[in-house]
Jmol script that loads the backbone (N, CA, C; Angstrom):
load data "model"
ATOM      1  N   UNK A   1      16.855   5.605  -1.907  1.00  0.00           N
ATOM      2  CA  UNK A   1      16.445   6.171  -0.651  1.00  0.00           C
ATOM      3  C   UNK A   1      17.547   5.913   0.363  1.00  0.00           C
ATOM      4  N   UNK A   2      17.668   7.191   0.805  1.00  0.00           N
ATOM      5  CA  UNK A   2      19.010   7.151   2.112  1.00  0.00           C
ATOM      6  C   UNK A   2      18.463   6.073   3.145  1.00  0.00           C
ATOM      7  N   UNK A   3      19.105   4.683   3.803  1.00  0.00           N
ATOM      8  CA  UNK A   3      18.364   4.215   4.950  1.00  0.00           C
ATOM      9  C   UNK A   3      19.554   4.058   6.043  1.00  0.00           C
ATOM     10  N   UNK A   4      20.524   5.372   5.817  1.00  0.00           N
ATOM     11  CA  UNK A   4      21.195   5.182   7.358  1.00  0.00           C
ATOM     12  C   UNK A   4      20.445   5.557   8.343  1.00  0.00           C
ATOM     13  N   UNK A   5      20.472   5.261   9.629  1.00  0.00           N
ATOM     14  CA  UNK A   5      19.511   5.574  10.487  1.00  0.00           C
ATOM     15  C   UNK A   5      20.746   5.627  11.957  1.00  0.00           C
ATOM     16  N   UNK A   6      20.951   6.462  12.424  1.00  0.00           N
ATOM     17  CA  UNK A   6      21.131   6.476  13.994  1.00  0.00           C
ATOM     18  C   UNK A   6      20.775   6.894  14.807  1.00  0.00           C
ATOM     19  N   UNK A   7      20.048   5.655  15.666  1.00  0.00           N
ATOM     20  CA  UNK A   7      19.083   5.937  16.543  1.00  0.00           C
ATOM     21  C   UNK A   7      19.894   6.566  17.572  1.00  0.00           C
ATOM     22  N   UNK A   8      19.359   6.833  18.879  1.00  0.00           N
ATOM     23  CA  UNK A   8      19.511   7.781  19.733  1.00  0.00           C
ATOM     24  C   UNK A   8      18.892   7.205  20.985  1.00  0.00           C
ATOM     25  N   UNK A   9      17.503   6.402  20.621  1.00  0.00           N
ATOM     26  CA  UNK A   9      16.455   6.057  21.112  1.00  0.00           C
ATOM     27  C   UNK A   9      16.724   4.436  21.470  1.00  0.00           C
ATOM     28  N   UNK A  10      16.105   3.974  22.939  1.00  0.00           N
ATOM     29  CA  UNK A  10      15.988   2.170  22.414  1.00  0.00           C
ATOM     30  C   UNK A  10      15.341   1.581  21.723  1.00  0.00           C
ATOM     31  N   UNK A  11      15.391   1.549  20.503  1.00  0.00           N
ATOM     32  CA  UNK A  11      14.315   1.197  19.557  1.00  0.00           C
ATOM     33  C   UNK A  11      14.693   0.904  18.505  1.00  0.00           C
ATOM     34  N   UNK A  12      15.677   0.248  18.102  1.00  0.00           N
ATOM     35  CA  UNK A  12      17.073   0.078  16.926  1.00  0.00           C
ATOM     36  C   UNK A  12      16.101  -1.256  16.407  1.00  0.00           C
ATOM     37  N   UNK A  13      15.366  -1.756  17.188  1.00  0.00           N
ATOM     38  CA  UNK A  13      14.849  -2.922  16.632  1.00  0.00           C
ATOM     39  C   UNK A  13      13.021  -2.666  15.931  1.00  0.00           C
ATOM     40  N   UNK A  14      12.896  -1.848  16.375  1.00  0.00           N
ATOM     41  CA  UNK A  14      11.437  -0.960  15.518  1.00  0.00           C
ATOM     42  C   UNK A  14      12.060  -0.391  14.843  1.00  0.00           C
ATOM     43  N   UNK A  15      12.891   0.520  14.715  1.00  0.00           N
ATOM     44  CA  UNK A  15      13.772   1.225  13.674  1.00  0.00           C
ATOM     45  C   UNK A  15      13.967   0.646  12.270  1.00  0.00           C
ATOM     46  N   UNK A  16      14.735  -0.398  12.839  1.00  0.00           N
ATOM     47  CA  UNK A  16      15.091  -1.525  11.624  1.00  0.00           C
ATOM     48  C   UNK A  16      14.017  -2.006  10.972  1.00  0.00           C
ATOM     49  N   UNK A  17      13.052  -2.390  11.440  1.00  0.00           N
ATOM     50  CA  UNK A  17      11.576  -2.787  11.054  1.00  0.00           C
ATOM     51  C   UNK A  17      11.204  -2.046   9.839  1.00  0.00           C
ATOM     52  N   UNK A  18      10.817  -1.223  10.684  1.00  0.00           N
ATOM     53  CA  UNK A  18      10.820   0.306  10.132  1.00  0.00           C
ATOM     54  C   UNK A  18      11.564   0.522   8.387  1.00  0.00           C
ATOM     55  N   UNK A  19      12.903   0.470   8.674  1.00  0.00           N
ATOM     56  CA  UNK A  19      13.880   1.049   7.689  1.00  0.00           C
ATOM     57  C   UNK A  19      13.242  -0.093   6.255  1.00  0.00           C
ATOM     58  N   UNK A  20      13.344  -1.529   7.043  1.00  0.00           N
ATOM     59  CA  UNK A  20      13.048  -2.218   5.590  1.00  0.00           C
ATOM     60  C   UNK A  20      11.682  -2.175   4.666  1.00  0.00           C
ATOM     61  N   UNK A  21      10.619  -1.967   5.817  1.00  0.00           N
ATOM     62  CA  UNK A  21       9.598  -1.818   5.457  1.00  0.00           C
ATOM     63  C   UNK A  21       9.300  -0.459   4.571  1.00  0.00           C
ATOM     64  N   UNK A  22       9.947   0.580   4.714  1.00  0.00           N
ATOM     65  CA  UNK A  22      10.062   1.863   3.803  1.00  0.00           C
ATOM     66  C   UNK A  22      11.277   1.070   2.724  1.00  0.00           C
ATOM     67  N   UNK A  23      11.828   0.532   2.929  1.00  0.00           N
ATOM     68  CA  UNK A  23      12.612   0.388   1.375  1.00  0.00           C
ATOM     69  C   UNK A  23      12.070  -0.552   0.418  1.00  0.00           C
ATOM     70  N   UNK A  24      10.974  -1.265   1.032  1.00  0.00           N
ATOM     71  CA  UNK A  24       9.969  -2.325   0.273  1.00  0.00           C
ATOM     72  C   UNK A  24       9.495  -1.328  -1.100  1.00  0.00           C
ATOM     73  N   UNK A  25       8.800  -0.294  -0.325  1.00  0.00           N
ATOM     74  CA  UNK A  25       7.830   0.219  -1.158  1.00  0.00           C
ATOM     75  C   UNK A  25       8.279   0.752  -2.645  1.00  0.00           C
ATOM     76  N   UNK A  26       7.774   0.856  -3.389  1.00  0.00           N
ATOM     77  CA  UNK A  26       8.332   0.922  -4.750  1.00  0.00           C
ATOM     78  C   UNK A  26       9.208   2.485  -4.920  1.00  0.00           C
ATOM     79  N   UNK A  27       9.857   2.546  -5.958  1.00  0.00           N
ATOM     80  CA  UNK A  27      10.829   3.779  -5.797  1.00  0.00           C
ATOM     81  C   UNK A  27       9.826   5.391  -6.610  1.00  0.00           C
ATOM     82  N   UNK A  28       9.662   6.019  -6.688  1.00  0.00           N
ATOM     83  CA  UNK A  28       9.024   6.949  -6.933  1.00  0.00           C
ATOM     84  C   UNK A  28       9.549   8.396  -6.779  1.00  0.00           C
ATOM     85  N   UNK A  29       9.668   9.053  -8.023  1.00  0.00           N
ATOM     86  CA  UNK A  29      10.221  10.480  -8.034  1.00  0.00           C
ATOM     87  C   UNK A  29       9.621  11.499  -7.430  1.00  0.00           C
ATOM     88  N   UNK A  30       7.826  10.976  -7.658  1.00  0.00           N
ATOM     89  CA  UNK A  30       6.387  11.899  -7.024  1.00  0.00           C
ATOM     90  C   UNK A  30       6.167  11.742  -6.211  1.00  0.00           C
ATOM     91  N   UNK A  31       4.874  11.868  -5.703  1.00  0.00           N
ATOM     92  CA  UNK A  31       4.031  11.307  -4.475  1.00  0.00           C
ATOM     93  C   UNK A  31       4.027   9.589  -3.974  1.00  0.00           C
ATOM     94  N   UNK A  32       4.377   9.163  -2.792  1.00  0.00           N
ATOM     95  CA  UNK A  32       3.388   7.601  -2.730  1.00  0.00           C
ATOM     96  C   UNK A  32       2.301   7.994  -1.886  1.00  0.00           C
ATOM     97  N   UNK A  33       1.244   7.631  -1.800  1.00  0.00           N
ATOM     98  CA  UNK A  33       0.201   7.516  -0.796  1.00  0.00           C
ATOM     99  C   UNK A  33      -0.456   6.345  -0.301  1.00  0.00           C
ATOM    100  N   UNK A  34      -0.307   5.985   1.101  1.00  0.00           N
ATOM    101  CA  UNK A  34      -0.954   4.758   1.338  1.00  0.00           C
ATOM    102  C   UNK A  34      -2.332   4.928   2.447  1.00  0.00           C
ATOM    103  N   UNK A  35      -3.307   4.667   2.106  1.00  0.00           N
ATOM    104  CA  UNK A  35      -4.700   4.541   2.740  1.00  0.00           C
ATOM    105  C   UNK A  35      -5.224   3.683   2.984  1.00  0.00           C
ATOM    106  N   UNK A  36      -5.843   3.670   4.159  1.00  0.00           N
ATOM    107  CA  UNK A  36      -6.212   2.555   4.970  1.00  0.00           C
ATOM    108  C   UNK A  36      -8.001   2.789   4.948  1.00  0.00           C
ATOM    109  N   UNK A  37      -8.937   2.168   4.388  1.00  0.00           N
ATOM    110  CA  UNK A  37     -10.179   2.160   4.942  1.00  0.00           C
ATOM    111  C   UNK A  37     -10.932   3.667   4.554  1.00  0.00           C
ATOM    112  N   UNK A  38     -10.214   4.098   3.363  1.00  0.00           N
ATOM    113  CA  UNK A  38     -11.294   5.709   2.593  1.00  0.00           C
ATOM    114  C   UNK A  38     -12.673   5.576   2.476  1.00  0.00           C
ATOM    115  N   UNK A  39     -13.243   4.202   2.648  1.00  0.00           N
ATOM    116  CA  UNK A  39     -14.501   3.898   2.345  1.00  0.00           C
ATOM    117  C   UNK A  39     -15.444   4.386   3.001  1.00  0.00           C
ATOM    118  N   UNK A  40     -14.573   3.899   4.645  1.00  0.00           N
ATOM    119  CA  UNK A  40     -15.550   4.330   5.862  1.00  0.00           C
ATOM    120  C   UNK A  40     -15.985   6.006   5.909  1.00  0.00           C
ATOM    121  N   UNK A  41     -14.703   6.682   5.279  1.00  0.00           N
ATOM    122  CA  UNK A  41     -15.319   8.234   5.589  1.00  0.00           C
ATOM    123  C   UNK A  41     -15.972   8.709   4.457  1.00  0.00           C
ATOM    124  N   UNK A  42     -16.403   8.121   3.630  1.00  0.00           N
ATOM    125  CA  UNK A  42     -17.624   8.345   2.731  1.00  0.00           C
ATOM    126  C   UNK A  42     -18.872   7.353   2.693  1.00  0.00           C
ATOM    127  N   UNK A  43     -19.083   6.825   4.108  1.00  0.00           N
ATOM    128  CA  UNK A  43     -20.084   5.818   4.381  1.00  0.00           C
ATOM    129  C   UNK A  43     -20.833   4.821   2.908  1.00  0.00           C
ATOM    130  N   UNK A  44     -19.738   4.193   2.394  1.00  0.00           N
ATOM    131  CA  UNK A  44     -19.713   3.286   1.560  1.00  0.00           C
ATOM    132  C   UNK A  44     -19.092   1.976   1.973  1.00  0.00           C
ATOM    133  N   UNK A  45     -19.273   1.017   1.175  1.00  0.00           N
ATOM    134  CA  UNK A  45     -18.996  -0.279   1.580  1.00  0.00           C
ATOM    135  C   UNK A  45     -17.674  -0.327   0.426  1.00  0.00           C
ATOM    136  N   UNK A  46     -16.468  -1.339   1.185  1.00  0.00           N
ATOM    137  CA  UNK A  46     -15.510  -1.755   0.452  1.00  0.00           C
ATOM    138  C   UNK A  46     -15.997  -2.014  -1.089  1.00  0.00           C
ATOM    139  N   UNK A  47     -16.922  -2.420  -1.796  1.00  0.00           N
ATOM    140  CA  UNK A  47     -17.327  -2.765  -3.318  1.00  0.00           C
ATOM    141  C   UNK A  47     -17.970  -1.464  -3.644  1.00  0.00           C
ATOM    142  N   UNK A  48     -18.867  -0.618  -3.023  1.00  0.00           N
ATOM    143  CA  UNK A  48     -18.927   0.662  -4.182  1.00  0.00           C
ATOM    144  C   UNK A  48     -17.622   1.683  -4.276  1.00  0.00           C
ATOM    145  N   UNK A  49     -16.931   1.743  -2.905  1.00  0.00           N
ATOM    146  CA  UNK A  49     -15.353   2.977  -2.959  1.00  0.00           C
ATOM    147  C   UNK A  49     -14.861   2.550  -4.262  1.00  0.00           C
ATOM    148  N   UNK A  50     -14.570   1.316  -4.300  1.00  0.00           N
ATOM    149  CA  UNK A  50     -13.717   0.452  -5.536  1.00  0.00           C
ATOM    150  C   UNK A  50     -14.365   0.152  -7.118  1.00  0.00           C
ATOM    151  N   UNK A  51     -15.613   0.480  -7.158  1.00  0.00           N
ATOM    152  CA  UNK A  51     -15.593   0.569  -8.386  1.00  0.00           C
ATOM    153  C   UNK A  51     -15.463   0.766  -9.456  1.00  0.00           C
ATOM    154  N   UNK A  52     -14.126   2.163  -9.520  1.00  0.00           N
ATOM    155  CA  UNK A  52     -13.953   2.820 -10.008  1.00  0.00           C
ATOM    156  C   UNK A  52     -12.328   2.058 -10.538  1.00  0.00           C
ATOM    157  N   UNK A  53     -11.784   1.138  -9.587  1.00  0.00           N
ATOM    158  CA  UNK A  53     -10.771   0.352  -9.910  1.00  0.00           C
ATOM    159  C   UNK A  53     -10.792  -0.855 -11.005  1.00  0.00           C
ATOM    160  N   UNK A  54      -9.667  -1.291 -11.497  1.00  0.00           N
ATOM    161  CA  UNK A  54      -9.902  -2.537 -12.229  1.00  0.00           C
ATOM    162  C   UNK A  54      -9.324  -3.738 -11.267  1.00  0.00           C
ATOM    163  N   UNK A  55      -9.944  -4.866 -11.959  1.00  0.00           N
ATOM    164  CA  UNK A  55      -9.699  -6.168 -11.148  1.00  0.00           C
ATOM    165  C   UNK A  55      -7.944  -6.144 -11.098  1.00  0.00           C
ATOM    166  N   UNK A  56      -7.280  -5.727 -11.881  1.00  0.00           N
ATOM    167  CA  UNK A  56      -6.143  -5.522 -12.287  1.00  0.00           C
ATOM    168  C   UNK A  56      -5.049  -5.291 -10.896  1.00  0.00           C
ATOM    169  N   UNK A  57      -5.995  -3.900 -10.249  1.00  0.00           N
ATOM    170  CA  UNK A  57      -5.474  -2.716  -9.521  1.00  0.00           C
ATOM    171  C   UNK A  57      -5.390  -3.429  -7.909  1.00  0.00           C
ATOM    172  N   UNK A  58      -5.980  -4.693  -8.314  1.00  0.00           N
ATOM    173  CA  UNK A  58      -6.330  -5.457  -6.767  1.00  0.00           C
ATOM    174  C   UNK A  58      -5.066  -6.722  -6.807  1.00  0.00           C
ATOM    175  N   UNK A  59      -4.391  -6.737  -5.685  1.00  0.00           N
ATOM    176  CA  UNK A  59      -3.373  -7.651  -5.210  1.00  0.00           C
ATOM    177  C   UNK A  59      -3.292  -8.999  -5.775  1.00  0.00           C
ATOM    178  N   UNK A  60      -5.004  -9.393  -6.212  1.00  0.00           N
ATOM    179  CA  UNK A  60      -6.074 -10.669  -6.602  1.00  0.00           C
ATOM    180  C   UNK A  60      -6.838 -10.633  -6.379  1.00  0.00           C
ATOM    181  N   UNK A  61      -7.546 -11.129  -7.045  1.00  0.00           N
ATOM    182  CA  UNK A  61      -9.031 -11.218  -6.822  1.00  0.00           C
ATOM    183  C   UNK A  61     -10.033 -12.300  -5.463  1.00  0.00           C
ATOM    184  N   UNK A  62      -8.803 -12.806  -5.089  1.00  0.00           N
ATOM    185  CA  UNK A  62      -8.983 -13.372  -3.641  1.00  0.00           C
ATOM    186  C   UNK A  62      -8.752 -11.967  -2.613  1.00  0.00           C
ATOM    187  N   UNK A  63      -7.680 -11.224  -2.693  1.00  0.00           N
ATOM    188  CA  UNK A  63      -8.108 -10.413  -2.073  1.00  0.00           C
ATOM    189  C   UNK A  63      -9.143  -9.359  -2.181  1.00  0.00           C
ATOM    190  N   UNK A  64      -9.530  -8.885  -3.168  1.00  0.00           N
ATOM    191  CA  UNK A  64     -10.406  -8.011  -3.682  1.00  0.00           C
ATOM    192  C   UNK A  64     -11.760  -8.499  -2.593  1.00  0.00           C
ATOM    193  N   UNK A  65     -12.327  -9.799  -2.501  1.00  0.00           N
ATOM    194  CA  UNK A  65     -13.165 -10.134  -1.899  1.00  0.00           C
ATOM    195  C   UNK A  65     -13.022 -10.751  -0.393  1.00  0.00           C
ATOM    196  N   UNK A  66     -12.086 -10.925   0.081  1.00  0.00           N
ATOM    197  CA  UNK A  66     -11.411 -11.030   1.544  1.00  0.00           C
ATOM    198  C   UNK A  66     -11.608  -9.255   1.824  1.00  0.00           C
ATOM    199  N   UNK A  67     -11.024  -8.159   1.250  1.00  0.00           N
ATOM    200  CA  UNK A  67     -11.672  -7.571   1.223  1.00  0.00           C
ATOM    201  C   UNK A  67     -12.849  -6.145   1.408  1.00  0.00           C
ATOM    202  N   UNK A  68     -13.997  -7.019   0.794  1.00  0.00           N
ATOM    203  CA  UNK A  68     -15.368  -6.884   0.749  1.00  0.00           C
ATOM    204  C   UNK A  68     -15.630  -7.143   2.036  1.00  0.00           C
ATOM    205  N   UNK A  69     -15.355  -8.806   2.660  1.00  0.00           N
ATOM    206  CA  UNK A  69     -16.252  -9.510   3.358  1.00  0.00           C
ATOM    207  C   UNK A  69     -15.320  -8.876   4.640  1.00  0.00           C
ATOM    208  N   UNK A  70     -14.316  -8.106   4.778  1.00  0.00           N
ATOM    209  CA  UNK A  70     -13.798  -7.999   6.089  1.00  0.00           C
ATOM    210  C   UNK A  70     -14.040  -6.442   6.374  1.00  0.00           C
ATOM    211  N   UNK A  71     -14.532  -5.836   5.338  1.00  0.00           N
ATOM    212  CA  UNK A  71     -14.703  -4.526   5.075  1.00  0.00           C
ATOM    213  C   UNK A  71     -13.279  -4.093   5.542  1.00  0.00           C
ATOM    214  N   UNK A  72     -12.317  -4.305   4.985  1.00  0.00           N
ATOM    215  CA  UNK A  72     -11.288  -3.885   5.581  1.00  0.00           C
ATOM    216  C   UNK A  72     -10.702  -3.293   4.091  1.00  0.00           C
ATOM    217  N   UNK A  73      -9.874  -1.851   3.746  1.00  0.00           N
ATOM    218  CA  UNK A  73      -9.429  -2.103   2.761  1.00  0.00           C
ATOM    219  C   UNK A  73      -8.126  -1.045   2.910  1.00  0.00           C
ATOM    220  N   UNK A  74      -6.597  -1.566   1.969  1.00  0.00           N
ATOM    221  CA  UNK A  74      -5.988  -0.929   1.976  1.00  0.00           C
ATOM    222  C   UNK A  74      -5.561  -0.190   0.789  1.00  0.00           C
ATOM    223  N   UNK A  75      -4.408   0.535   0.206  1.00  0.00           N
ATOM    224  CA  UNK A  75      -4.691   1.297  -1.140  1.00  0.00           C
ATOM    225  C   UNK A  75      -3.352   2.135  -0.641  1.00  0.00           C
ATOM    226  N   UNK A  76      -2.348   1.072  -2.111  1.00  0.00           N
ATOM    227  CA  UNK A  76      -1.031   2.603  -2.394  1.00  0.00           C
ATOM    228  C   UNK A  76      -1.298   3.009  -3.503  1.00  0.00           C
ATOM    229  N   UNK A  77      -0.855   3.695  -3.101  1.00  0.00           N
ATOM    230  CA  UNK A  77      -0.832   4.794  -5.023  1.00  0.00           C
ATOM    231  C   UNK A  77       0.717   5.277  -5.116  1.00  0.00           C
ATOM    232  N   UNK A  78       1.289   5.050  -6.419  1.00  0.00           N
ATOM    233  CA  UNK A  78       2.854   5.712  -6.463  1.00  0.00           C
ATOM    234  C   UNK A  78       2.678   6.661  -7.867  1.00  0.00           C
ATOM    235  N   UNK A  79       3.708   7.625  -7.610  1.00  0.00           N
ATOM    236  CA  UNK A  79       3.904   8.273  -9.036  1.00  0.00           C
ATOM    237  C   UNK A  79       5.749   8.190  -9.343  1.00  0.00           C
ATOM    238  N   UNK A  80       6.152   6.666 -10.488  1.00  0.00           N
ATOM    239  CA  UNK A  80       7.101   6.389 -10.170  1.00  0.00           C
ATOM    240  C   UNK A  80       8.218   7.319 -10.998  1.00  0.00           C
ATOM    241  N   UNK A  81       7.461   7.907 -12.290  1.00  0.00           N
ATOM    242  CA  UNK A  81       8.352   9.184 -12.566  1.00  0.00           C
ATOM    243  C   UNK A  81       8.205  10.272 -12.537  1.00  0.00           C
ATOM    244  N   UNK A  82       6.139  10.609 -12.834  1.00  0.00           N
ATOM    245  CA  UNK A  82       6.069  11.830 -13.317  1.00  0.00           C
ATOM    246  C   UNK A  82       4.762  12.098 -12.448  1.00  0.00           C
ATOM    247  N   UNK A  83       3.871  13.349 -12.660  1.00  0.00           N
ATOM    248  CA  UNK A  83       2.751  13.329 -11.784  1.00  0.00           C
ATOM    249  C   UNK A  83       1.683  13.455 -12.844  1.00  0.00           C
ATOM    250  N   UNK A  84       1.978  12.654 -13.647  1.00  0.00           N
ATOM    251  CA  UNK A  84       1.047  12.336 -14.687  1.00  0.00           C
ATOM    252  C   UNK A  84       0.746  10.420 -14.587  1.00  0.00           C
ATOM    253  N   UNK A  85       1.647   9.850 -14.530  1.00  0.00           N
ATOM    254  CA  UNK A  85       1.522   8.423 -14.758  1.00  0.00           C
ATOM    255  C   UNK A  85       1.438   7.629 -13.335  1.00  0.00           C
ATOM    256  N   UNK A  86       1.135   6.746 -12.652  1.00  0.00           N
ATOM    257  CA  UNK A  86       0.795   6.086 -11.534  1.00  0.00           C
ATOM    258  C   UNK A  86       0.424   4.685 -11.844  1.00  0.00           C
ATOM    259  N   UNK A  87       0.544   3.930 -10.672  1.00  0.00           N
ATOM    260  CA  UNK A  87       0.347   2.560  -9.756  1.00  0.00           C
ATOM    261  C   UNK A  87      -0.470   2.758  -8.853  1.00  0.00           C
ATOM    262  N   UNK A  88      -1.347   1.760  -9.198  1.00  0.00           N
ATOM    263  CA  UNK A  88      -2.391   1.468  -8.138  1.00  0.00           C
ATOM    264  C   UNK A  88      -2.174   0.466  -7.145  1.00  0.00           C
ATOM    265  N   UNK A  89      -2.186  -0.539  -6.001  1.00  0.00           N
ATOM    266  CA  UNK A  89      -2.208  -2.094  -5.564  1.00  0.00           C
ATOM    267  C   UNK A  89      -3.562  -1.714  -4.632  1.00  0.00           C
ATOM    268  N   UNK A  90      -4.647  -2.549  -4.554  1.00  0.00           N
ATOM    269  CA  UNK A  90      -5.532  -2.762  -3.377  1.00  0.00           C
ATOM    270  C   UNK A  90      -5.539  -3.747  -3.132  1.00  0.00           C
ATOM    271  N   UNK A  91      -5.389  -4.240  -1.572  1.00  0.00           N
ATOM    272  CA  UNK A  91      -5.516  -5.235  -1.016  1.00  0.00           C
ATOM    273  C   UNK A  91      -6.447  -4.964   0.540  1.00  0.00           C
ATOM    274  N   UNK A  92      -6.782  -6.108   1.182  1.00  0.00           N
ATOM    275  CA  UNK A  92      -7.610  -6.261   2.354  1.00  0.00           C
ATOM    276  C   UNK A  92      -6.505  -5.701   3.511  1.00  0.00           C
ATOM    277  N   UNK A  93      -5.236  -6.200   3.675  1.00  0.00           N
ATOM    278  CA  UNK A  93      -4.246  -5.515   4.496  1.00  0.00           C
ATOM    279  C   UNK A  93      -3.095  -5.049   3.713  1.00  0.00           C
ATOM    280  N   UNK A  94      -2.239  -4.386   4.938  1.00  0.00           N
ATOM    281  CA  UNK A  94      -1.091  -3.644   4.305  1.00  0.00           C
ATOM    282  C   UNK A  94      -0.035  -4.865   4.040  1.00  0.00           C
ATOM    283  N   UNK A  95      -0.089  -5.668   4.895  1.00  0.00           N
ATOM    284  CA  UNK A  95       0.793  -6.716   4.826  1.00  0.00           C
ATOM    285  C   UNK A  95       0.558  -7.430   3.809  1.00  0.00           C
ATOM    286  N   UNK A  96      -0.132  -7.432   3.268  1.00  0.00           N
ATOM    287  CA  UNK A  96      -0.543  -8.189   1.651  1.00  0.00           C
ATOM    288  C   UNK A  96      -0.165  -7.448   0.711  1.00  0.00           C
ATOM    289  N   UNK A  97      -0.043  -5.932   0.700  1.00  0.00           N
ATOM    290  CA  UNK A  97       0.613  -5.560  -0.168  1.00  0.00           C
ATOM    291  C   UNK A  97       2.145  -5.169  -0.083  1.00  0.00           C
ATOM    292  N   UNK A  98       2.599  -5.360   0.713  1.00  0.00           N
ATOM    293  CA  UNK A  98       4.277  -5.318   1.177  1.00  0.00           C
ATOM    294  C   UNK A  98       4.865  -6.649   0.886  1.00  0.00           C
ATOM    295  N   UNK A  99       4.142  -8.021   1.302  1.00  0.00           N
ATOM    296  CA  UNK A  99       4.235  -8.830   0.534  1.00  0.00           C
ATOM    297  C   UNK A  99       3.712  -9.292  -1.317  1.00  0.00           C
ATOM    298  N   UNK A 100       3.125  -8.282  -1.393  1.00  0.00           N
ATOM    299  CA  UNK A 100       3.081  -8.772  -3.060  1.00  0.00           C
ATOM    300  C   UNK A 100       4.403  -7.783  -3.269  1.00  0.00           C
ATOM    301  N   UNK A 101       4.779  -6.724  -2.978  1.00  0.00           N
ATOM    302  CA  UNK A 101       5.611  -5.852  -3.497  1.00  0.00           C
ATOM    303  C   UNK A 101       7.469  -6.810  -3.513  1.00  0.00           C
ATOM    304  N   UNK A 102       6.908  -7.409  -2.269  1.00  0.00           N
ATOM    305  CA  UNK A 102       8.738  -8.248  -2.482  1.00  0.00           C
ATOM    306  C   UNK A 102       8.634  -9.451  -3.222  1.00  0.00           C
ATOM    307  N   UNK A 103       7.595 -10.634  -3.584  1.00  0.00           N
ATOM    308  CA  UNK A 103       7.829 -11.393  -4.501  1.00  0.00           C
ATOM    309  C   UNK A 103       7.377 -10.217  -6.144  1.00  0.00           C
ATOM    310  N   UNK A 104       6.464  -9.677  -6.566  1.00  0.00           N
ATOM    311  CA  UNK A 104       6.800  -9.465  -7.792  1.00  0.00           C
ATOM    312  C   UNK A 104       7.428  -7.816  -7.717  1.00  0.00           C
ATOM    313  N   UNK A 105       8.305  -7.136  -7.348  1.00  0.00           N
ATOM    314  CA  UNK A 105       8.982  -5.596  -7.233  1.00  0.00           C
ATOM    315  C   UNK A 105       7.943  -5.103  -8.172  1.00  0.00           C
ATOM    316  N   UNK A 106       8.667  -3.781  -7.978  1.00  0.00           N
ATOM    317  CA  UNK A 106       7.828  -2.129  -8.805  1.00  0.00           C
ATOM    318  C   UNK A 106       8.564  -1.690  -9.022  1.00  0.00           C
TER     319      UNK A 106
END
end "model"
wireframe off; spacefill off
backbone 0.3
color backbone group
């Protein structure tokens, strides 16, 4: 991913933010999609949206239930070669999964 950036704007320091936080995310030929809280617009609770996930697909299972109990939930999806094969991560925040993404990569 190209991350030259010249700003224009005063904001070289959100920018930068910015730039690393998009180069975190895993590399992908397809789609990534990241969602915040799909639960709420199908008036479900964080544990039925997700049932359809494996314990696997969750950051941990500490987060899986942090959570539940915060009703808070986040959700990337990557397609890293084809638009057949995919990555799941769910976690309670985004910052939990940007940090799982830099200690174990994708």
């Amino acid at each position: 991913m190209n991350t030259k950036h010249k700003c224009e704007l005063d904001c070289c320091s959100a920018c930068g933010k910015l730039v690393k936080l998009i180069n975190t995310l895993p590399q992908h030929k397809c789609g990534l999609h990241i969602e915040h809280n799909g639960h709420k617009d199908v008036y479900e609770s964080v544990e039925m949206y997700t049932e359809i996930y494996k314990d696997e697909d969750w950051i941990s299972l500490e987060e899986k239930q942090k959570a539940i109990d915060e009703d808070e939930l986040w959700r990337l999806q990557w397609y890293p070669d084809t638009p057949i094969g995919f990555h799941i991560l769910l976690a309670s925040s985004f910052e939990a999964i940007i940090e799982h993404l830099r200690k174990n990569g994708h």
